[in-house]
C-alpha positions in Angstrom: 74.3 115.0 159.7 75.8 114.1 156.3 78.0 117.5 154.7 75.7 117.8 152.1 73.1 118.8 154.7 75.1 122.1 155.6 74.9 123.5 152.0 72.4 125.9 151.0 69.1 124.2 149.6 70.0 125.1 145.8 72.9 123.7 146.1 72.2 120.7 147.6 69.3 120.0 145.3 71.8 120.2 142.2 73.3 117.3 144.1 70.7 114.8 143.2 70.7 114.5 139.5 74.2 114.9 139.5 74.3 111.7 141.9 72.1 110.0 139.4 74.2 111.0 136.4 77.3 109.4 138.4 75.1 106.6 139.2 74.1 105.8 135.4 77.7 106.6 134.2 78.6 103.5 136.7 76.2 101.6 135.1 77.5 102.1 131.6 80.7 101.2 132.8 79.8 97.9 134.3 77.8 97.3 130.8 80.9 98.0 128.7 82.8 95.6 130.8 79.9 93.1 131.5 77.4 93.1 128.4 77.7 90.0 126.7 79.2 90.4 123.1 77.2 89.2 120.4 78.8 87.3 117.1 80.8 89.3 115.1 79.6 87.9 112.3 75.8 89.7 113.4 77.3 92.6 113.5 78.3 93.3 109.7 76.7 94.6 106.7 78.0 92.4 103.6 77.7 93.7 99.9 78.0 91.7 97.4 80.3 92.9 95.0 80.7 90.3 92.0 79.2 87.0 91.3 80.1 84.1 88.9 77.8 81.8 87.5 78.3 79.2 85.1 74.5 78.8 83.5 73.3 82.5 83.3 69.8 83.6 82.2 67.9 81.4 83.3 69.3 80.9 86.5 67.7 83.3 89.4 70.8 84.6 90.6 73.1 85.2 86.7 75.5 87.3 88.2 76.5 91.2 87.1 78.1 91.6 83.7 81.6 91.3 82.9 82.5 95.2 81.9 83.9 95.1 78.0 82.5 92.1 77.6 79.1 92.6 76.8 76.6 90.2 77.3 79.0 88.0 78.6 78.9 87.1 82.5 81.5 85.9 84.8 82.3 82.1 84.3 84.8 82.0 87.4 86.6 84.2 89.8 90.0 83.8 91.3 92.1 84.9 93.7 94.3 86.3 95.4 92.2 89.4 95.4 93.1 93.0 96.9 91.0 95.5 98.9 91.7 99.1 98.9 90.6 101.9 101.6 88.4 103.1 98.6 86.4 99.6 99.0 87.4 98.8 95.9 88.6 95.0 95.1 90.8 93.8 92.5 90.7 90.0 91.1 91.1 87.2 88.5 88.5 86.0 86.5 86.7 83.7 83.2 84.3 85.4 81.6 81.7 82.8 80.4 81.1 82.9 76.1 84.3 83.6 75.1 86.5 82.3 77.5 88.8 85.3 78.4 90.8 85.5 81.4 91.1 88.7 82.6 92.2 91.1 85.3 89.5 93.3 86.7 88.0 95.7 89.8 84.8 96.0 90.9 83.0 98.4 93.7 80.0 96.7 93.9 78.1 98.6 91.3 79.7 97.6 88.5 83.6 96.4 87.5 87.1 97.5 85.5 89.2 95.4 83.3 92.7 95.9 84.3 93.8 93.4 81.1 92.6 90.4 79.9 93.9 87.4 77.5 94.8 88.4 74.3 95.0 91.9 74.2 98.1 94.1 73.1 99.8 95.0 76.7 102.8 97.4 76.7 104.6 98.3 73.2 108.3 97.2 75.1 107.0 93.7 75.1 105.8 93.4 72.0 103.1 90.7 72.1 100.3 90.2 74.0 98.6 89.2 77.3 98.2 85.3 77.3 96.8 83.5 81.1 96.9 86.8 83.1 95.2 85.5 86.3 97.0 82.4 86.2 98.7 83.2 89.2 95.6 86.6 89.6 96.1 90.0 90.7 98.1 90.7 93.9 98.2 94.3 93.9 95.9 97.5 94.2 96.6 100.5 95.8 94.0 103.8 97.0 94.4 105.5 93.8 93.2 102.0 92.0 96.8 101.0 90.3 96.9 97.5 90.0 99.9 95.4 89.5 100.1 92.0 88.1 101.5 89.1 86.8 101.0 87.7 83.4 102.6 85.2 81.0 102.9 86.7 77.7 102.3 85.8 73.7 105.8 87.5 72.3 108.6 86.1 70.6 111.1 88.0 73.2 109.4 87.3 76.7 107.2 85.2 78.3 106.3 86.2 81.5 106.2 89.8 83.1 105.1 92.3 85.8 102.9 95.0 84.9 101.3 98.1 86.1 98.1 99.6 85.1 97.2 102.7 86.2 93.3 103.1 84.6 94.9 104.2 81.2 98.6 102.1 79.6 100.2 99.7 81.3 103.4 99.4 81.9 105.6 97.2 82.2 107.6 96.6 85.5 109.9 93.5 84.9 109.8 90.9 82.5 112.0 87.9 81.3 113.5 89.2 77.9 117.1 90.1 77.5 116.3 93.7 78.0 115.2 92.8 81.5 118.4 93.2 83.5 118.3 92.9 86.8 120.4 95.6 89.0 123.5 94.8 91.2 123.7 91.2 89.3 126.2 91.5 87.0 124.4 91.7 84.0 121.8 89.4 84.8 118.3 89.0 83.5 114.9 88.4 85.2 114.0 85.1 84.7 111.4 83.8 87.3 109.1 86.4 88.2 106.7 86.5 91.7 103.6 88.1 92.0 103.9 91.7 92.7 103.1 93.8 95.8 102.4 97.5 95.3 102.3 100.4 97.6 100.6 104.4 97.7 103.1 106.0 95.9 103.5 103.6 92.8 106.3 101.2 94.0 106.5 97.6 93.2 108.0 94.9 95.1 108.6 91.3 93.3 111.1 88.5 93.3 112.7 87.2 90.6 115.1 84.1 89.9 117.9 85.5 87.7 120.2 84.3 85.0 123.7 85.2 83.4 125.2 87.3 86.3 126.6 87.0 89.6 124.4 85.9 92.0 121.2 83.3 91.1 117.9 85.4 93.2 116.6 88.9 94.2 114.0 90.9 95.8 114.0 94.1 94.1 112.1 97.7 94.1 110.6 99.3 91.0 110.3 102.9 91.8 109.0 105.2 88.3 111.6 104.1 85.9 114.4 102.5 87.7 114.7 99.0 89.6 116.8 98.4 92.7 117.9 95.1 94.6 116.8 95.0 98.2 118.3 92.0 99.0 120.6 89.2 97.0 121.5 85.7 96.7 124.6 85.5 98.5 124.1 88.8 100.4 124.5 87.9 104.5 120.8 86.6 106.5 120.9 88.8 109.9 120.4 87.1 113.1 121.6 83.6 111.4 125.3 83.5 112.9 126.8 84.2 109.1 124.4 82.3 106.6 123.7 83.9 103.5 120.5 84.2 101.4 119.8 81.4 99.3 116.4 82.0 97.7 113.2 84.1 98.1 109.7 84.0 97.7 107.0 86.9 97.2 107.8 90.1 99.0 105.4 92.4 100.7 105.9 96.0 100.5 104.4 99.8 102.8 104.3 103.1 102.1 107.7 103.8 103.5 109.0 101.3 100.9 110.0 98.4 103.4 109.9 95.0 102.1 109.0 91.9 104.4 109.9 88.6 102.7 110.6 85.0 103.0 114.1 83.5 102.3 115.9 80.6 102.5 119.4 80.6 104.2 122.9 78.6 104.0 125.7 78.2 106.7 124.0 79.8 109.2 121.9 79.0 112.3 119.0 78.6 110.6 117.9 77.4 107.1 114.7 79.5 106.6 113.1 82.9 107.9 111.2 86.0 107.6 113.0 89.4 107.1 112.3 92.7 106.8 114.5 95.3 104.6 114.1 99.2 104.8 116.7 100.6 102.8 120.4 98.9 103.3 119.1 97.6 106.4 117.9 93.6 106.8 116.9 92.6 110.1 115.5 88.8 111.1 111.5 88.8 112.0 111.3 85.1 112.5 113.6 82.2 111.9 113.5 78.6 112.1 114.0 77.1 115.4 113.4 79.8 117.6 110.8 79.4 120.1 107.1 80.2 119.0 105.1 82.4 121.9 102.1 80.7 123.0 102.9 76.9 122.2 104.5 76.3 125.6 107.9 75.8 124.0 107.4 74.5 120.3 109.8 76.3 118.1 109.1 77.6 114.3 109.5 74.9 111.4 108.5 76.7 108.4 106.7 80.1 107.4 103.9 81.1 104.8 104.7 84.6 102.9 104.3 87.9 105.7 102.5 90.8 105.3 104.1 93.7 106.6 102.1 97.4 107.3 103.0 101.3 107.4 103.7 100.5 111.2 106.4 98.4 110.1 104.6 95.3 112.0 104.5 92.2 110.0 102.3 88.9 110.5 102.7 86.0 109.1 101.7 81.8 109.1 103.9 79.7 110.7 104.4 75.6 111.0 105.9 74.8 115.1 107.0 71.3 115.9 107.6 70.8 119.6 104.7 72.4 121.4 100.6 72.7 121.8 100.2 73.4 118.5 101.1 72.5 115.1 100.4 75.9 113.6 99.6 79.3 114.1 99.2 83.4 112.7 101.9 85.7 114.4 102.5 89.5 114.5 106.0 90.5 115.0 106.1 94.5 116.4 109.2 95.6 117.6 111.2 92.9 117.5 108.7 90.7 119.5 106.8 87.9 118.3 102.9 87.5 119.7 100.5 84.7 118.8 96.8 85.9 117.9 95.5 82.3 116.5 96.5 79.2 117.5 95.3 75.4 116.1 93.5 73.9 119.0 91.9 77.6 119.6 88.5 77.6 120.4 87.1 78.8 117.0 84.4 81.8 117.9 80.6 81.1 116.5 81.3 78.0 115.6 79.5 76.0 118.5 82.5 74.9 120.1 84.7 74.0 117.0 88.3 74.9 117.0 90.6 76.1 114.9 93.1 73.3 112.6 94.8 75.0 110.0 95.1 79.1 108.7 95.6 80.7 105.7 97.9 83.9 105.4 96.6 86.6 107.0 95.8 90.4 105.5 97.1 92.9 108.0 96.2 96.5 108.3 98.1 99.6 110.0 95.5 99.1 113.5 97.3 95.4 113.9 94.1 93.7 113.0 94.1 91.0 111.3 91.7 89.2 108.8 92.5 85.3 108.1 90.7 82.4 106.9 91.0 79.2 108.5 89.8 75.2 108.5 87.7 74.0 111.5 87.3 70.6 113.2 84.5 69.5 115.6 82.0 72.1 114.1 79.4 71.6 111.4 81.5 74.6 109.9 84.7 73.6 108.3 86.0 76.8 107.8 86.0 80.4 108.1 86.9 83.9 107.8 88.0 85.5 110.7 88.9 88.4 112.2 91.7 89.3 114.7 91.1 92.9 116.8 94.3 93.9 118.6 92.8 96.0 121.4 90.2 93.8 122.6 93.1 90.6 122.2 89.8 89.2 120.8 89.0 86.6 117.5 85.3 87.1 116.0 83.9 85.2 113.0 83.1 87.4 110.1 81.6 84.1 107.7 81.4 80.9 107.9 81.0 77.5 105.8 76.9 76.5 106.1 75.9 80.0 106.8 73.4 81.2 105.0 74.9 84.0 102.2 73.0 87.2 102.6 70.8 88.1 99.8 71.6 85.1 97.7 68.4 83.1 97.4 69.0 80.2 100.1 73.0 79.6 99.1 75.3 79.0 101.7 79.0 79.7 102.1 81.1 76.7 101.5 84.9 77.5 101.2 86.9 80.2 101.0 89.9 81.9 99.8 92.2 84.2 101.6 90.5 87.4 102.7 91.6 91.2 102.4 91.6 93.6 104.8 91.8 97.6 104.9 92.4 100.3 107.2 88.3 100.8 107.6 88.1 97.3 108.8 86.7 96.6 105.9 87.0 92.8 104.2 86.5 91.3 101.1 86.7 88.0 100.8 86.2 85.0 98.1 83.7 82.4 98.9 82.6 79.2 96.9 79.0 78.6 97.1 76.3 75.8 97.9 75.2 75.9 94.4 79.0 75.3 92.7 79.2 79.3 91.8 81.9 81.8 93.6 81.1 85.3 94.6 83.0 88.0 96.2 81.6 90.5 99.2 82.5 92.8 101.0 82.0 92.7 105.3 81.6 95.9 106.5 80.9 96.6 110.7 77.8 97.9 112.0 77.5 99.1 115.6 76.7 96.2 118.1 73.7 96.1 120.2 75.7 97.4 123.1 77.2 100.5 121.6 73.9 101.9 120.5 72.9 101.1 124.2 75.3 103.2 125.5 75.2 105.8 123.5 71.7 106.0 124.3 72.3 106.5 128.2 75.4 108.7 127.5 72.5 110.8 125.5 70.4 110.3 128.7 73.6 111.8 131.1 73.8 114.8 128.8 69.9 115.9 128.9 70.1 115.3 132.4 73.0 117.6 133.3 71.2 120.6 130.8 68.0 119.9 132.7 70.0 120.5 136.1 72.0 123.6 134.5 68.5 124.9 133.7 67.1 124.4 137.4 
């Protein structure tokens, strides 16, 4: 006689659908675990937020207007472009008529100019902006300050950083003799980087420097005052004694630490990727050591990092030695983990893999958006998506796929994507037709979440339908 049978019959008859709600909760857990996951690329809603188009009115799909320009539409967009939590993008761009470069945002509705070629930028400089997305926008934080870099029409300077904060600008660094760079000896900015720019206002750049003490800088703009974070000369951690040599563009958080790439003298190693918070520099990566996942190929050379408010940073690197000639790293904690590898099966592209990355665009979750080349597929490249939790890679767009809402056009390469806390991306994308357009991916709930939460839904009526017995 089974123990149930002892019970009085109330009792045992609240036993059954509590048996079947166990029953069906099993079930949802084999589904979560079993139920086949579709392509991540089905399961996004994408927005197209600017388009560029070289013959306008008559053509079906002309593009939105360039705001201040009137009548005028987008000629050409360029990147690097920027994605805030606000979904708000920042990039470079022609607009067609005139001719202008300019600097501009754009939520999908309609678009900002930041600056744009020929107009009067800050008073200290005294001239104006000449090719300001000749290098394009870099920077733009939640509140929608951009920062960027621009050569410049003035008799004292010729290049500078600036920061636009939807009224002024101001200017951040530039290359006049007024421009001295701190802890250098009275030296001047000479060779400016592209700017990153953080919540609060900050701005990370490099710059080469002439007529002090040391040659090269990464240095910290915080409201009206610039520091060095880290100098030509000053001593590479983890490199048995080198010293810095030179740097490339830095990446900068919330908390105001920098990740950069530098190369390195009379040391152990001749290049790697650092991370500064305060007086502190410690080695992320550097060349030579071994690369995880490529069964003992070692790291040759790096692309720029990306580092978040977790202090993780991920970064492109070359490996000679091992499976593969190249791959996309995150570095947490001191330790180094492959997410993408070349020779990686590429997901939804029918078997292709992956050959060669771009940087990637990292957000505080440790995901990871990237866009990538692939062989042995009738796509040849990609954007991509890295999710830390699932250790999973799902393709987000790719080259031959039809663009949604455009007519018939079909991706056909892109530019590096960018990626915010919401999961959100925004990436570049040349099109079938010669034109480029910008959109924003954003997820949708996959077949199997709306499946579950359906019987979860069917658990919970259930159980009130028992209470109420």
């Amino acid at each position: 006689m089974p123990p149930s049978a002892l019970l009085p019959d109330r009792q045992r008859r609240s036993l059954v659908p509590s048996l079947a709600a166990r029953t069906i909760l099993v079930a949802v857990a084999v589904l979560v675990f079993a139920w086949p996951s579709p392509a991540r690329a089905q399961s996004y809603g994408f927005t197209l937020l600017t388009h560029a188009n070289d013959n306008p009115p008559g053509d079906p799909l002309p593009g939105p207007l360039a705001p201040w320009w009137g009548p005028e539409y987008y000629e050409s967009l360029y990147g690097p472009i920027c994605l805030n939590n606000g979904g708000t993008v920042s990039f470079g761009a022609l607009a067609g008529g005139s001719f202008y470069f300019g600097v501009f945002t754009d939520t999908g509705p309609g678009g900002r100019v930041v600056a744009a070629q020929e107009v009067f930028g800050p008073s200290d400089i005294g001239g104006y902006y000449n090719w300001v997305p000749t290098l394009g926008p870099s920077a733009l934080n939640d509140s929608g300050q951009v920062a960027f870099f621009s050569s410049v029409l003035t008799i004292s300077a010729t290049a500078g950083i600036f920061l636009d904060t939807n009224g002024p600008d101001t200017t951040v660094a530039s290359n006049t003799n007024t421009g001295i760079a701190p802890s250098t000896g009275g030296g001047h900015y000479s060779g400016l980087s592209l700017p990153s720019l953080n919540s609060t206002g900050q701005v990370a750049f490099r710059s080469t420097v002439t007529g002090g003490t040391v040659t090269d800088g990464v240095f910290l703009h915080s409201g009206n005052s610039d520091t060095a974070i880290s100098l030509q000369g000053d001593t590479a951690p983890g490199t048995s004694g080198g010293a810095y040599v030179s740097f490339f563009q830095p990446w900068l958080n919330d908390a105001g630490a920098t990740a950069f790439k530098a190369t390195v003298s009379g040391g152990s190693a001749t290049e790697g990727l650092f991370r500064a918070s305060g007086a502190t520099d410690v080695a992320v990566a550097l060349k030579g050591e071994t690369a995880p996942g490529t069964s003992g190929g070692t790291y040759a050379s790096f692309g720029n990092p990306v580092i978040n408010n977790a202090s993780a940073v991920g970064f492109k690197a070359n490996v000679t030695g091992g499976t593969a000639g190249q791959g996309l790293f995150i570095d947490s904690g001191g330790v180094d983990t492959a997410f993408a590898l070349q020779g990686q099966a590429a997901p939804g592209t029918g078997g292709g893999t992956f050959n060669s990355f771009g940087n990637p665009s990292l957000n505080d979750s440790g995901s990871a958006a990237f866009q990538a080349t692939v062989t042995g597929s009738s796509s040849a490249s990609g954007i991509f998506v890295f999710v830390p939790g699932s250790m999973a890679i799902y393709a987000v767009a790719l080259a031959g796929q039809l663009v949604p809402g455009m007519g018939g056009l079909t991706y056909s390469a892109f530019l590096d994507p960018s990626l915010n806390d919401l999961g959100q991306i925004a990436y570049l994308s040349l099109l079938s037709d010669g034109s480029s357009a910008i959109f924003l991916a954003s997820s949708v709930p996959e077949p199997s979440s709306l499946l579950l939460l359906g019987v979860g839904g069917a658990v919970l009526a259930a159980r009130r339908r028992t209470r109420r017995g």
